[in-house]
Structure formats: structure tokens, C-alpha cells
MARVOPA-850204 format. One record per residue (C-alpha): x, y, z; residue in three letters. Coordinates in steps of 0.5 Angstrom, whole numbers, padded with zeros to 4 digits, always signed. Example, Ala and Ser with C-alpha at 12.3 -4.5 7.8 and 13.67 -1.06 7.14 Angstrom:
# MARVOPA-850204
+0025-0009+0016ala;+0027-0002+0014ser;
# end
This chain:
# MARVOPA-850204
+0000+0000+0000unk;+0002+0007-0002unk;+0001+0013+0001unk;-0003+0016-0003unk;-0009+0010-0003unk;-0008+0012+0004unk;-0009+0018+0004unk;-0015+0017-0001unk;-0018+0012+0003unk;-0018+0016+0009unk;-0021+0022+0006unk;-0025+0017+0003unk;-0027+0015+0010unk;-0029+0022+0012unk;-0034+0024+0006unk;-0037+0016+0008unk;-0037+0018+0015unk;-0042+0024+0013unk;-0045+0022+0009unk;-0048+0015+0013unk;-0049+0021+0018unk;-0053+0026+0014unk;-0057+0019+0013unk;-0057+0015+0019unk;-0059+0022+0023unk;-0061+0018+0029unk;-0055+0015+0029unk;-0051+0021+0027unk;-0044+0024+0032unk;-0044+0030+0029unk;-0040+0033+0024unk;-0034+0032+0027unk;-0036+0025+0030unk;-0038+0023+0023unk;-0032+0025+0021unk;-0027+0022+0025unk;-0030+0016+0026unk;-0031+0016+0018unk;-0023+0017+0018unk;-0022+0011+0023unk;-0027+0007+0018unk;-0024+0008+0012unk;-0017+0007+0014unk;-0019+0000+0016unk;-0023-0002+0011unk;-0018+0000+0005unk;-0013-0005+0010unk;-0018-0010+0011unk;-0021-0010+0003unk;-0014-0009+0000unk;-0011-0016+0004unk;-0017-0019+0001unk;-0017-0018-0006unk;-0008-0017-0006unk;-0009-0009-0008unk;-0005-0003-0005unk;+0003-0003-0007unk;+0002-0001-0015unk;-0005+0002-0014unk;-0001+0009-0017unk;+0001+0004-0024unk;-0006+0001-0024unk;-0009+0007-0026unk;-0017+0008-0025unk;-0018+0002-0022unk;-0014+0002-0016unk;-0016+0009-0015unk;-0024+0008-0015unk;-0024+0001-0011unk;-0019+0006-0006unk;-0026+0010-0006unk;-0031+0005-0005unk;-0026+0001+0001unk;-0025+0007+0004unk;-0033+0010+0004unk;-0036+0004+0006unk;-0031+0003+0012unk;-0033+0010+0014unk;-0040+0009+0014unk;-0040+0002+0017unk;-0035+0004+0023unk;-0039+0010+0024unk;-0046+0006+0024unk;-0042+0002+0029unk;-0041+0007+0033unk;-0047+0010+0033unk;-0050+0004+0034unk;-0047+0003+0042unk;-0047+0011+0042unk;-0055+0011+0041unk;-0055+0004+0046unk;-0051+0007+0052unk;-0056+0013+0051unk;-0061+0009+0053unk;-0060+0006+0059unk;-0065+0007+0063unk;-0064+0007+0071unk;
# end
């Protein structure tokens, strides 16, 4: 993995983690909490999916291919940590004592 799939995924990560917010609103952190969940996200899934399927060192050399799939790794890692997040955020919220 090189650093600019990183910094793609990462960003990436952001834009998904707001993007999940702005449409799960009942699990949204906010904008901030969206977007450093979405960062934390993206980073581990772009890892996660470029194990996976053998993606990452030469992703400047495969040309859009690599970047688009840096995109789509580092969005849905971003939506689903900040989902997960939200989800123990909205659950811890609810305790009734």
C-alpha cells in the first residue's frame, strides 16, 4: 500500500462517515464525530479490502481501477464504523436507570 490509496482511503473514510450520518440522522455523531469515525473506517477498511483482494502497492501504476476501488473501500469502511459507533452511542443513551 502506497501513501496516496491511503490518504484516498482516508478521506474517503471522512466523506462516507458523513455521508452515513447525514443519512442515518438517528445515529449520527455529528459532524466532527462523523468524520473522524469515517477517517478511523476508511483506514481499516481500505487495509481490510486490500488484503483481501491483493490490492495496494502498485495502485498509482493500475491506473483508475485502483483508484476508484480506494474510493469505494475507504467510503463503506467509513459509513460502517461510524454506523457501528453510532449504534453503541444510541444503545449506551438509552439505558434507563
Amino acid at each position: 500500500m502506497d501513501l496516496i490509496s491511503l490518504i484516498i482511503q482516508l478521506i474517503a473514510g471522512a466523506v462516507g462517515g458523513n455521508l452515513g450520518g447525514a443519512l442515518l440522522k438517528n445515529f449520527s455523531l455529528g459532524t466532527v464525530g462523523n468524520s473522524i469515525a469515517g477517517i478511523v473506517g476508511g483506514g481499516i477498511g481500505g487495509q481490510l479490502l486490500s488484503g483481501l483482494f491483493g490490492g495496494g502497492a502498485g495502485a498509482a501504476a493500475a491506473g483508475g481501477g485502483a483508484i476508484v476501488s480506494n474510493l469505494l473501500s475507504g467510503g463503506v469502511g467509513g459509513i460502517v464504523i461510524m454506523l457501528i459507533v453510532g449504534v453503541i452511542k444510541s444503545m449506551m443513551g438509552n439505558k434507563s436507570s
